[in-house]
C-alpha angles and dihedrals in degrees: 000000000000122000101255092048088064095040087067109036078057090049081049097054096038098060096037081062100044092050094048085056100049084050086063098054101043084057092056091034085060085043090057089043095053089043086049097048095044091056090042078052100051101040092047124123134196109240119172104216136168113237104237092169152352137199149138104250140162112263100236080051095053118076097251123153113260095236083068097046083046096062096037111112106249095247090053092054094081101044121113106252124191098242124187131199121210152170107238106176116312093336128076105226135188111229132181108234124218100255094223083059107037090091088054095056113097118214127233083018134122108232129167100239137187112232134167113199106312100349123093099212098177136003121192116181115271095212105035123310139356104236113221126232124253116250126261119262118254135247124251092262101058087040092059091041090057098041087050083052099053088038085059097046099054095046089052 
C-alpha cells in the first residue's frame, strides 16, 4: 500500500472522529441550554424599570458585583457582554441583558421587563409599543447584489 494511501485513510479517520465527537457535544451543550432557560424561567420576575443606558461592555468594566465576576469561568471575563443600566425602583442597578433582545431595548425609556437575578430575559414597552431599530445599512457587496438583481428582473 503506498504511503499517501495511508496518509489519508489516517486524515479520514481522524476528522470522522473529530466531528462525531463534536456531535456529541453539541447534543449535551443544547441539554445544558434547555436546563439553564427553564431555571432562568421559573425564577423570573416582572420589574417595571426605566432604561438609563445600554452597551456592550467587558464584565470586570462593567460595574458588575464581585460575587458575579467571581463565578464567571476565566476565558468568559474578557468577553464583550450587552450590559444595561437601569432604575429599578429607587436603586440604579447594573443588569446583563439577554443578547437576542439587547437591540430591542430603548434607551431613556420606562419598559416592563423579565429578569432572573441579574439577566434581563425579555422587555415589552410599558406605555404602547417597543419600536424596533432600523436596520443597519448594508455593505457594497450586498448593494450591488441587490441592484444586479433588480437590473435582471426588469430585462427579463
Amino acid at each position: 500500500m503506498p504511503k499517501f494511501t495511508i496518509i489519508l485513510l489516517i486524515v479520514t479517520v481522524v476528522i470522522v472522529g473529530i466531528t462525531i465527537a463534536l456531535y456529541f457535544l453539541g447534543k449535551r451543550a443544547e441539554k445544558k441550554k434547555a436546563e439553564q432557560d427553564e431555571q432562568i424561567q421559573a425564577a423570573a420576575q416582572s420589574v417595571s424599570m426605566l432604561i438609563i443606558d445600554k452597551k456592550r461592555m467587558k464584565l470586570k468594566d462593567a460595574g458588575l458585583p464581585e460575587q458575579v465576576v467571581a463565578q464567571t469561568p476565566w476565558y468568559a471575563k474578557g468577553s464583550k457582554l450587552p450590559i444595561v443600566k437601569a432604575k429599578v425602583g429607587p436603586k440604579i442597578m447594573t443588569l446583563i441583558c439577554d443578547a437576542t433582545i439587547f437591540d430591542e431595548i430603548p434607551v431613556k425609556k420606562e419598559v416592563k421587563a423579565m429578569v432572573s437575578g441579574l439577566y434581563i430575559t425579555s422587555v415589552r414597552g410599558l406605555h404602547g409599543k417597543i419600536e424596533k431599530p432600523e436596520e443597519k445599512k448594508k455593505g457594497l457587496r450586498a448593494w450591488a447584489t441587490r441592484k444586479m438583481k433588480e437590473y435582471n428582473q426588469s430585462k427579463a
